[in-house]
C-alpha positions in Angstrom: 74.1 120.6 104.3 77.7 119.7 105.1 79.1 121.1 108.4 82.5 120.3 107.5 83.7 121.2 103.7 85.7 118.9 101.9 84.4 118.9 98.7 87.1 118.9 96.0 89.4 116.7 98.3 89.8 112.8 98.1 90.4 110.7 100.9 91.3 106.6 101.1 89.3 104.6 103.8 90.6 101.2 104.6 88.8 98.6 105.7 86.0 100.3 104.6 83.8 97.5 103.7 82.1 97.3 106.9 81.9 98.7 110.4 84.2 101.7 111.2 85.9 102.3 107.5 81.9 102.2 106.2 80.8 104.5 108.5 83.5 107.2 108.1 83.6 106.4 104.0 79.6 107.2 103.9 79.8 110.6 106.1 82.8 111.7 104.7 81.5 111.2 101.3 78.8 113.2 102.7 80.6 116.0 103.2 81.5 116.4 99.8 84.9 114.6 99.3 85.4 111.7 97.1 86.1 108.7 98.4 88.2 105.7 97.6 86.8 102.6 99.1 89.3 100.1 100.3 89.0 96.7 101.3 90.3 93.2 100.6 86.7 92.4 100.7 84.0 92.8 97.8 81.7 94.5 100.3 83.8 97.2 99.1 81.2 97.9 96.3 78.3 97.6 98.8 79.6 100.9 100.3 80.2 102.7 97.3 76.5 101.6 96.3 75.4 103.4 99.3 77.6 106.3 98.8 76.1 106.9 95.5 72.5 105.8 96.1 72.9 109.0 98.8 74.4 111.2 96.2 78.2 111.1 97.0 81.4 110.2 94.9 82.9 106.8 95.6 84.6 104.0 93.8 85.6 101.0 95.1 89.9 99.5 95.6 89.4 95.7 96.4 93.1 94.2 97.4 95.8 93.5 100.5 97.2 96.7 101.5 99.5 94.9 103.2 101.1 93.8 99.8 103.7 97.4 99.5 102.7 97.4 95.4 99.3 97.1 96.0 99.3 100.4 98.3 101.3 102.3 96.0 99.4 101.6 93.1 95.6 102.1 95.8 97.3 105.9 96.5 98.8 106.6 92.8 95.3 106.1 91.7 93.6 108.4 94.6 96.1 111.1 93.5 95.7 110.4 89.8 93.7 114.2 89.5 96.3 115.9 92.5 93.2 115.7 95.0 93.9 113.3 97.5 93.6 115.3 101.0 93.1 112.5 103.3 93.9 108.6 104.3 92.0 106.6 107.2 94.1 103.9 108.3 91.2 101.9 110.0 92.0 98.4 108.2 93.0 96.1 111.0 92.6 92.4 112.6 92.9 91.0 116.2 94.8 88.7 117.7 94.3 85.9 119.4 94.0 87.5 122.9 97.2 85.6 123.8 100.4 86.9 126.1 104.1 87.0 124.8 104.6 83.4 126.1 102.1 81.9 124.2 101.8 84.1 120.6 102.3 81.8 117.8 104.7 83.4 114.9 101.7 83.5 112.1 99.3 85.9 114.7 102.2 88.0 115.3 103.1 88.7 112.0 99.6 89.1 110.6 99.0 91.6 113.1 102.0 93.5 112.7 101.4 93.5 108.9 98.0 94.6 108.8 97.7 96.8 111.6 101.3 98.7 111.6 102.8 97.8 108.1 100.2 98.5 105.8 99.2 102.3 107.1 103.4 102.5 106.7 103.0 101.6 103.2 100.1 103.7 102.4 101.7 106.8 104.9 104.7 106.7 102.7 103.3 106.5 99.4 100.5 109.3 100.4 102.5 111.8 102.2 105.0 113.1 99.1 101.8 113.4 97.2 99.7 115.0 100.2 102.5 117.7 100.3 102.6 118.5 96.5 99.1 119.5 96.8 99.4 121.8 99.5 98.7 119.8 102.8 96.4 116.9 103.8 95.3 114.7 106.9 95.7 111.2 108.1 93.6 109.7 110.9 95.2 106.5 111.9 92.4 104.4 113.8 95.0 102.8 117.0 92.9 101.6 120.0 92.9 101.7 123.9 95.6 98.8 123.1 97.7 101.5 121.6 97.8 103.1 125.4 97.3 100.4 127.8 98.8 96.6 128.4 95.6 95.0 129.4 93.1 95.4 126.8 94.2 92.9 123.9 96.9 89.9 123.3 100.7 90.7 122.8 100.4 90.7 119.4 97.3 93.3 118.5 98.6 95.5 121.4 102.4 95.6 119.6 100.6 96.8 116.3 98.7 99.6 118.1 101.5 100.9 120.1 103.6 101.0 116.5 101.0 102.6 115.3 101.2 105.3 117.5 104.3 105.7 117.0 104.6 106.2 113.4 101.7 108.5 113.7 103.1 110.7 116.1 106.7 110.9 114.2 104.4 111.8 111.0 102.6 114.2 113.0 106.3 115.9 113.7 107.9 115.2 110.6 105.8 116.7 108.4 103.4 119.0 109.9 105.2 122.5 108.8 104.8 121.0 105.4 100.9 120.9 105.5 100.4 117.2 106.7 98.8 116.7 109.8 98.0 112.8 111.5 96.1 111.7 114.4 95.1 109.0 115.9 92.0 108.1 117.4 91.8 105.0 120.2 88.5 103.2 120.5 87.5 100.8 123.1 84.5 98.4 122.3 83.0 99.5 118.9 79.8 97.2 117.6 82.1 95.8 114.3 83.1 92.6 113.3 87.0 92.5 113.4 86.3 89.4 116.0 85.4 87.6 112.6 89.2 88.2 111.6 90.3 85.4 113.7 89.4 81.9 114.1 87.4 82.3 117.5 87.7 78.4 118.1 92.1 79.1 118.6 90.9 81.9 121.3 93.5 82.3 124.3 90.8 81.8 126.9 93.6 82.0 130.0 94.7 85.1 128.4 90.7 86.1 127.8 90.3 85.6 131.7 93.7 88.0 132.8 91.9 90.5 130.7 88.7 90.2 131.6 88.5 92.2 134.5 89.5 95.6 132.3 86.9 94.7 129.8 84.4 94.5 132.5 85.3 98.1 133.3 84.1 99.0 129.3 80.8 101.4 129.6 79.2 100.4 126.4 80.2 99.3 122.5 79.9 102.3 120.2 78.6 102.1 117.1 80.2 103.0 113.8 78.9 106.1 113.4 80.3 107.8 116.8 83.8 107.1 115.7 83.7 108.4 111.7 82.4 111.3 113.4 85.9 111.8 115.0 86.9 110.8 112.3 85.7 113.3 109.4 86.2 116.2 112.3 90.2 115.2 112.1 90.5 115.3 108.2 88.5 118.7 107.9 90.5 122.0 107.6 88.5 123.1 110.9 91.2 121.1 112.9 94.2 122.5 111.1 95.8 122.9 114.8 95.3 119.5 115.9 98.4 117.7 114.6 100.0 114.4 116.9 96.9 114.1 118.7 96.0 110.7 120.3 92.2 111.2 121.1 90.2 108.4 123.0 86.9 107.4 122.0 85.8 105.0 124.3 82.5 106.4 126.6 85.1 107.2 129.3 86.8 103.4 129.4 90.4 104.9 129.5 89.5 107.5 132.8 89.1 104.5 135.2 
């Protein structure tokens, strides 16, 4: 039985081919929505297989968000019936653990692009639509490098401070019109986003600065503890949470 109802409603995961974006894709799908699979990776299709071997609604969008055409076209299609309710901004690589003095220009720019520019993309093809159907929710997936200066290189860290930003003038902009969007921040979650980067290029002086704060982590989460976050932010049962920034780290951020 679905605690949370959102059936009727479509919402777009990114990065949804694996860790986080799977997890939220497969219990929101549970609840009764519909949901649009995004990734840039085939294993796309391996999450709407278990989406529908469970029972749910799913179909797969394979291609780089990051490409402006490519997320209008991924939310035109979402919206093609007037449904689409919701968009998890969870797509996202790291860098290379590197300070300011030592990012190169390709880490930077990756980063920003996936991480901040894409959910921009997909944000401002999905909110005009979102208000023509009478309201909707975005849950932007940030991280304790959205808050803090010591938990990532310059480059992720940037992204997930912008990130933050542009979700809480969303938040502001448009929440009389029936849009809310939140952010969660995660510390260590058990995914693979290490595999993003080439782990050989690692900043290992920049590894040892920071090493001391990720000592202070409690414990990795798994998938599942964040998409429940997650699917609790895009149900109508939070209507009054709206510019939120919500840690989800097993008490990381409180010492």
């Amino acid at each position: 039985m679905a605690l949370f109802e959102l059936t009727g409603k479509t919402v777009v995961v990114t990065g949804a081919g694996s860790g986080i974006g799977r997890a939220t894709a497969v219990m929101v799908a549970s609840q009764g929505a519909t949901v649009v699979v995004a990734d840039i990776a085939d294993s796309a299709h391996e999450t709407v297989t278990q989406i529908t071997d469970a029972g749910g609604s799913a179909r797969a969008a394979v291609g780089d968000i990051s490409d402006p055409a490519v997320a209008e076209a991924l939310i035109a299609d979402a919206d093609a019936d007037g449904t689409l309710w919701g968009l998890v901004n969870n797509a996202g690589v790291m860098d290379l653990f590197s300070g300011v003095a030592k990012v190169d220009d390709g880490t930077w720019e990756r980063c920003l692009r996936v991480n901040l520019t894409a959910p921009m993309y997909l944000m401002r093809a999905a909110v005009p639509r979102m208000v023509a159907n009478g309201g909707g929710s975005i849950v932007n997936v940030s991280s304790e490098a959205g808050i803090r200066g010591a938990a990532a290189g310059a480059a992720y860290t940037a992204s997930k401070h912008g990130l933050i930003g542009l979700t809480r003038n969303t938040a502001y902009m448009y929440g009389k019109a029936g849009v809310r969007c939140n952010a969660i921040m995660p510390g260590g979650v058990e995914t693979n986003i290490m595999a993003s980067i080439d782990q050989s290029k690692l900043d290992m002086e920049g590894l040892g600065v920071l090493g001391a704060v990720h000592a202070g982590a409690l414990r990795n989460a798994k998938p599942d503890e964040l998409a429940a976050l997650v699917v609790f932010l895009l149900a109508v049962e939070a209507s009054n949470v709206n510019g939120a920034l919500i840690a989800n780290d097993g008490g990381w951020s409180a010492g």
